[in-house]
C-alpha positions as CSV (number, residue, x, y, z in Angstrom):
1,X,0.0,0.0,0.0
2,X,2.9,2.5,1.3
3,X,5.4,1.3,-1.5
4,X,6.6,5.3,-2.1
5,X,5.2,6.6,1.1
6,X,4.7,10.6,0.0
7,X,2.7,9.8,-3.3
8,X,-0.4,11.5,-4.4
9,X,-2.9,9.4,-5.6
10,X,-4.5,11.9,-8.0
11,X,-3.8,11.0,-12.0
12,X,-3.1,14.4,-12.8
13,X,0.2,15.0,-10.5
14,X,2.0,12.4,-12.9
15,X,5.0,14.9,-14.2
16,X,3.1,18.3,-15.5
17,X,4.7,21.1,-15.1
18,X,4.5,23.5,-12.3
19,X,0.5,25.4,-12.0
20,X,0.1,29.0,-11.1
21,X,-3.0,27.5,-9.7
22,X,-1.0,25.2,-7.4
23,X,1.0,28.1,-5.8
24,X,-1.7,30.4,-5.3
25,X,-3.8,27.4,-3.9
26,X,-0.3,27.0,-1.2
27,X,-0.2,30.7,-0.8
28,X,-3.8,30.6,0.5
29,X,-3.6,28.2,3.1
30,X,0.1,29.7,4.4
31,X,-2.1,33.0,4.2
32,X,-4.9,31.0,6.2
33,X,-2.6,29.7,8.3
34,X,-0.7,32.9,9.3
35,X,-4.0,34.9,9.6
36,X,-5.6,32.2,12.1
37,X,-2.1,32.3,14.0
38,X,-2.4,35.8,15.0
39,X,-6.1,36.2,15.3
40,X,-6.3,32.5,17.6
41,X,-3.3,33.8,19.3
42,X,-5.3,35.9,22.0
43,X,-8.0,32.9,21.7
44,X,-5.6,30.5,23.4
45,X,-3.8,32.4,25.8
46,X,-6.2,32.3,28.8
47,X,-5.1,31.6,32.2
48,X,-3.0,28.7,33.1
49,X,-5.2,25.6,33.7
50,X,-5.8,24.6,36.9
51,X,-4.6,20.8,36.7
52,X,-1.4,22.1,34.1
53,X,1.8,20.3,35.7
54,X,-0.1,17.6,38.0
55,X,0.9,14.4,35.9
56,X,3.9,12.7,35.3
57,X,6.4,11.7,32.7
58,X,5.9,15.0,30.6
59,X,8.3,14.6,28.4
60,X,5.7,11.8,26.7
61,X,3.5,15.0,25.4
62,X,6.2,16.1,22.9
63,X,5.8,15.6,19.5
64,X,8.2,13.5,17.2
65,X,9.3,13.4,13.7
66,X,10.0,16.6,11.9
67,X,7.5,16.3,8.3
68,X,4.2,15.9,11.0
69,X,5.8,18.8,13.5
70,X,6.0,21.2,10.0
71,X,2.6,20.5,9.7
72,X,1.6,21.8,13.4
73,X,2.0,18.6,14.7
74,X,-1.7,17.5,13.4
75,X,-1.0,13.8,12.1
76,X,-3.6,11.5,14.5
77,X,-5.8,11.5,10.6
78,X,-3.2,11.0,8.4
79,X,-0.7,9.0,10.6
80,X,0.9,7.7,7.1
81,X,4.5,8.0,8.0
82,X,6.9,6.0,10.5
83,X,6.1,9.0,13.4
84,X,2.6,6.9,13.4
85,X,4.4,4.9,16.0
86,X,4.0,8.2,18.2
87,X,0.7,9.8,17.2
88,X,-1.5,6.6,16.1
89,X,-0.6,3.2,16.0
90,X,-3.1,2.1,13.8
91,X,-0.9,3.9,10.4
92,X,1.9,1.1,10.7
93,X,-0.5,-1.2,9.7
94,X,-0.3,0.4,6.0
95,X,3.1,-0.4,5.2
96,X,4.4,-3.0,3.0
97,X,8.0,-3.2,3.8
98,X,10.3,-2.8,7.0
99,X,11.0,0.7,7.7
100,X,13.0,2.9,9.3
101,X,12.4,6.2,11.3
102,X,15.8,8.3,13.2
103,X,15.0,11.4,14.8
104,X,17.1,14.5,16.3
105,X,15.2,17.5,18.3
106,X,17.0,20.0,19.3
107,X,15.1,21.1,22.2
108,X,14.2,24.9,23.7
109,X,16.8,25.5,27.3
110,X,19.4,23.2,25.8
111,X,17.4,20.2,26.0
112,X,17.6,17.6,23.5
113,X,15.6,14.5,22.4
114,X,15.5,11.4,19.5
115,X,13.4,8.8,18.6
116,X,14.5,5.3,17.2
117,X,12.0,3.5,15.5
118,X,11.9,-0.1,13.8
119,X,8.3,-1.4,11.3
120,X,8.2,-4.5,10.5
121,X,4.4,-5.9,8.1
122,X,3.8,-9.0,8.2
123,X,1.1,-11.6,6.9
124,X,-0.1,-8.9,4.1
125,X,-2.2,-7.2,6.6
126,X,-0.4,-6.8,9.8
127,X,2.5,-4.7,11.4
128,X,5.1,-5.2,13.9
129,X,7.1,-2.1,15.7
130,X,9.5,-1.1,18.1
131,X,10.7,2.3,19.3
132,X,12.8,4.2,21.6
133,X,13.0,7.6,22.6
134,X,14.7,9.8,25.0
135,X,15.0,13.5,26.3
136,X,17.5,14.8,28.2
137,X,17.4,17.8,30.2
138,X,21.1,18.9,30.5
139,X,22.8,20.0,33.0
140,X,22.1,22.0,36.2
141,X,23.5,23.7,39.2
142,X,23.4,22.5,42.6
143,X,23.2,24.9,45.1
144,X,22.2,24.7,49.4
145,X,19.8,26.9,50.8
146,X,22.8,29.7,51.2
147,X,23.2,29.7,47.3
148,X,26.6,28.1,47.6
149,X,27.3,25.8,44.7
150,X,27.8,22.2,45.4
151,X,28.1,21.0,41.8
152,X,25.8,19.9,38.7
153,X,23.4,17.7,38.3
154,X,21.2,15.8,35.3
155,X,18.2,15.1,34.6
156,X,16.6,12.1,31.8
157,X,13.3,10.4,30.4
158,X,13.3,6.9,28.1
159,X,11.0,5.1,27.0
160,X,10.7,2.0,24.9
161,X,7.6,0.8,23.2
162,X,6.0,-2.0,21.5
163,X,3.6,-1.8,19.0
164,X,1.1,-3.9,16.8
165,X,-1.6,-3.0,14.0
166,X,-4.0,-4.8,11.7
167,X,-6.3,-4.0,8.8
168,X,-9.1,-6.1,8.7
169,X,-10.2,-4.6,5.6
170,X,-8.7,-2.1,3.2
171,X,-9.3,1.7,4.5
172,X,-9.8,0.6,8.5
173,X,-6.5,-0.2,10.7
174,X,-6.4,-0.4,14.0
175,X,-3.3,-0.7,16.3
176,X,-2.1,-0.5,20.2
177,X,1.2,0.5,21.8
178,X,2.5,-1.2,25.7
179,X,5.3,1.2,26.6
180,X,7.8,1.3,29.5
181,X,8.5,4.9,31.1
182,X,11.6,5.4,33.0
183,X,12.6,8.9,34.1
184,X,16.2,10.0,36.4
185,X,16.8,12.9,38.4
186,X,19.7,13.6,40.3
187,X,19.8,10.4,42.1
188,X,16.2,9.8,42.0
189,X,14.4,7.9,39.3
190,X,10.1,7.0,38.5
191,X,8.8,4.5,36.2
192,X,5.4,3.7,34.6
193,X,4.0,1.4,32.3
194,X,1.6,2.6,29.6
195,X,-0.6,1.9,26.4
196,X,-2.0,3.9,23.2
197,X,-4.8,2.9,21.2
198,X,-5.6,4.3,17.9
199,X,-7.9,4.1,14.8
200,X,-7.7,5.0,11.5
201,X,-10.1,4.7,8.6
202,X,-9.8,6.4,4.7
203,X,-12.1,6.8,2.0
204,X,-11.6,5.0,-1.3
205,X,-8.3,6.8,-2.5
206,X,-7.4,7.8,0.4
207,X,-9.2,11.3,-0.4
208,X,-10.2,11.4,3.4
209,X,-8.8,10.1,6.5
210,X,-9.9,10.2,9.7
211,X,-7.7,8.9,13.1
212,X,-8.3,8.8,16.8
213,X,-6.3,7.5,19.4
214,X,-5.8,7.6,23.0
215,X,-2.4,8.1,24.6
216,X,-0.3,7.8,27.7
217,X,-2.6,5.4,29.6
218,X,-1.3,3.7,32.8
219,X,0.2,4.4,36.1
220,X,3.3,5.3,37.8
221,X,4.9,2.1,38.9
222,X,7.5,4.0,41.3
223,X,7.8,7.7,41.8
224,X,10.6,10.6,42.4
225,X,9.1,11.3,45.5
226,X,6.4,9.9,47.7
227,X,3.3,9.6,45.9
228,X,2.7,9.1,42.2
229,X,1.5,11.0,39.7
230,X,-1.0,10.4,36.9
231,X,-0.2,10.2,33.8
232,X,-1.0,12.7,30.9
233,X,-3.7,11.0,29.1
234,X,-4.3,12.1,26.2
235,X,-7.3,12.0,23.0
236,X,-6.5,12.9,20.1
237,X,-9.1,13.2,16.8
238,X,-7.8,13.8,13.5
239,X,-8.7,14.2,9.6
240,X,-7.1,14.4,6.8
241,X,-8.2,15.2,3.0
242,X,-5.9,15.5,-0.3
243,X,-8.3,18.3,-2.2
244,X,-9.2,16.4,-5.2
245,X,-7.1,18.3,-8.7
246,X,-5.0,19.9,-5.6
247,X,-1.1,18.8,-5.0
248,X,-1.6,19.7,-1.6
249,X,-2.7,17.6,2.1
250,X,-4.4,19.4,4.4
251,X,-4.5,17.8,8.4
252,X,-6.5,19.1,11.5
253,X,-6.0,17.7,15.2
254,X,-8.0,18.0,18.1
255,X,-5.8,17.0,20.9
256,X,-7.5,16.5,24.5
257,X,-5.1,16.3,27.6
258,X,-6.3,15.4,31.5
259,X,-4.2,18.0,32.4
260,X,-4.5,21.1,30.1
261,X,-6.8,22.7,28.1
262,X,-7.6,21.4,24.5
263,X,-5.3,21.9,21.8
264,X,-6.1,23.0,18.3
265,X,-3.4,22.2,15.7
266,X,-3.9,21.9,11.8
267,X,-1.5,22.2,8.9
268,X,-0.7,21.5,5.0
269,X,1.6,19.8,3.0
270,X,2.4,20.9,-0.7
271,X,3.7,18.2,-2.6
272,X,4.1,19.6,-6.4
273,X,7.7,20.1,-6.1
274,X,8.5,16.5,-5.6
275,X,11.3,15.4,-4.2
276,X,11.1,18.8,-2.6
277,X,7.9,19.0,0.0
278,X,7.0,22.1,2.1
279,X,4.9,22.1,5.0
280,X,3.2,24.7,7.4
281,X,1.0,24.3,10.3
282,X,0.0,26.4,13.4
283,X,-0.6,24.2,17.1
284,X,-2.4,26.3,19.6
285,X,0.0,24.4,22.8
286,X,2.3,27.4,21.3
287,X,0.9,30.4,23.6
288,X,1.8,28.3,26.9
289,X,5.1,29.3,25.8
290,X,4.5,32.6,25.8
291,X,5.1,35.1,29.6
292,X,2.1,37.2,30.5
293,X,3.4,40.6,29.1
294,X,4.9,38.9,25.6
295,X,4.4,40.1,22.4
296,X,5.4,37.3,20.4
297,X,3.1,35.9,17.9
298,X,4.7,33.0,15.9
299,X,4.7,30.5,19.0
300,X,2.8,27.6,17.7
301,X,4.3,27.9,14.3
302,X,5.6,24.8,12.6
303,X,7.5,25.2,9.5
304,X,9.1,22.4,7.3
305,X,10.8,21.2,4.4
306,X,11.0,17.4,3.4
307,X,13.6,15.9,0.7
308,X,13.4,12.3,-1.3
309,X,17.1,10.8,-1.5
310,X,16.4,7.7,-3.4
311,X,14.3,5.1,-0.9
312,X,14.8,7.8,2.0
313,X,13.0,11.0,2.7
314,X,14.9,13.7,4.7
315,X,12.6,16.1,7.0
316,X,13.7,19.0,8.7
317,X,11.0,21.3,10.8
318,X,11.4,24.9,12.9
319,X,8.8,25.8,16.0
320,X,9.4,29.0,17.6
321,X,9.1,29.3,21.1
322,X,8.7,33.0,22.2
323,X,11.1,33.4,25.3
324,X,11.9,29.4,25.8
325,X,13.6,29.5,22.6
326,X,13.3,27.9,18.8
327,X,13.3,24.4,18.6
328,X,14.9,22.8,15.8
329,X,13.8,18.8,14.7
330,X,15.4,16.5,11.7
331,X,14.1,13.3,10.8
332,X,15.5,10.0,8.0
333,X,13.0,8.0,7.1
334,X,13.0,5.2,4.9
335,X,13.2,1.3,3.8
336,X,15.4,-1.4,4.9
């Protein structure tokens, strides 16, 4: 099914040369996309949530893989790629060969992360996956309650998950993810065990997806201090639709957390200049990253660019961050 992963189905993006109509139709939605950023902007930036910082394990809210990040990080529809390990399980089922997914995020406050990934299909209609990722937070000083400085100190998540999917017919996949969480601080450490469900079902053509998964379900197994948290469960809804005479896919999220208000991402990828992709998307988690009194705008802002290198695609995505800091993500993907 996935045999060149970033096709588009549509007869009539067979070699022709490059449309006025098809720039101007890009234009809009990076138009569309910049307008709703500053007018949703003030939208989104209400007071802190009441429950924001209560669960645990964090780090399993941040978003992997650098083409679904350019496109505001909405992929629970179109989960088509090997970052469907992260955002819905059920997309690995679509694949026809092993693949391959490396990450590298270069994080805001020095902190950095990657993701490992391994797909495996099997039996014409199943998938097999693996993954690992990690974030680590850097280093920090230690100081008494004089301000004297006793040295540095680090700080760590991994996790490593196992993943299966099925279609039992063509257009409808489902998958599920068992995951083990284990997170270091100083010389304290918590782990968890957790699952993710998802769903995902396309029209004939794949003119339409839709996704939905549920994320980060479990429990603390051990804590860094003495009670446990909950973890940050997480629904997440999703569609996706490749406008039909259009080179372009357009994706929209909603994204649900226990402990924060609802999220809003959407986005588009432009596909006309194959091997050359470029993607755009807006995710409305970007104004907690914002102070009180800021003035920044672009937080939330994903933009990308993807590249095909023979059986390999290249993906490279920028997210401002307001005062935090930009965050930088790159991503090989590909067939083994």
């Amino acid at each position: 099914m996935l045999k060149n992963l970033y096709r588009f189905p549509h007869p009539c993006h067979a070699s022709t040369p490059l449309s006025m109509t098809y720039v101007v139709a890009f234009l809009a939605a990076a138009v569309f996309i910049g307008v709703t950023l500053f007018v949703g902007a003030s939208a989104w930036s209400a007071d802190v949530n009441k429950n924001a910082g209560t669960s645990g394990f964090a780090f399993l809210k941040i978003d992997v893989g650098a083409r679904a990040v350019g496109m505001g990080g909405a992929f629970t529809g179109l989960a088509d790629d090997e970052s469907a390990l992260y955002y819905n399980p059920a997309g690995i089922a679509l694949f026809e060969e092993p693949r391959l997914i490396a990450g590298y995020h270069s994080y805001v406050a020095d902190m950095q992360s990657g993701f490992l990934g391994y797909i495996r299909p099997f039996g014409g209609n199943k998938a097999f996956g693996a993954y690992v990722s990690y974030l680590n937070y850097g280093d920090f000083t230690e100081t008494d309650m004089e301000g004297n400085t006793l040295g540095e100190f680090g700080g760590s998540d991994l996790l490593f998950g196992l993943t299966g999917a099925f279609r039992p017919r063509y257009g409808l996949a489902f998958g599920a993810t068992v995951k083990f969480v284990y997170e270091k601080l100083q010389e304290f450490s918590a782990t968890g065990l957790a699952a993710d469900l998802g769903a995902r079902y396309a029209t004939n053509r794949d003119r339409y997806i839709f996704g939905l998964a549920i994320q980060h379900l479990g429990a603390q197994l051990s804590s860094l201090g003495d009670e446990k948290d909950d973890l940050p469960i997480t629904v997440r809804g999703g569609v996706a639709t490749r406008p039909k005479g259009l080179p372009l896919t357009l994706v929209g999220d909603v994204i649900v957390p226990i402990d924060n208000d609802p999220v809003l991402a959407f986005g588009a990828e432009y596909v006309e200049l194959k091997p050359l992709y470029l993607r755009l998307g807006w995710n409305s988690f970007g104004s907690n990253y914002r102070t009180a009194d800021s003035e920044d705008s672009w937080a939330g802002l994903g933009v990308g660019v993807g590249f095909d290198i023979k059986e390999f695609h290249v993906s490279y995505a920028f997210t401002p961050g307001a005062e935090l800091g930009d965050s930088h993500r790159i991503t090989f993907t590909g067939g083994i």
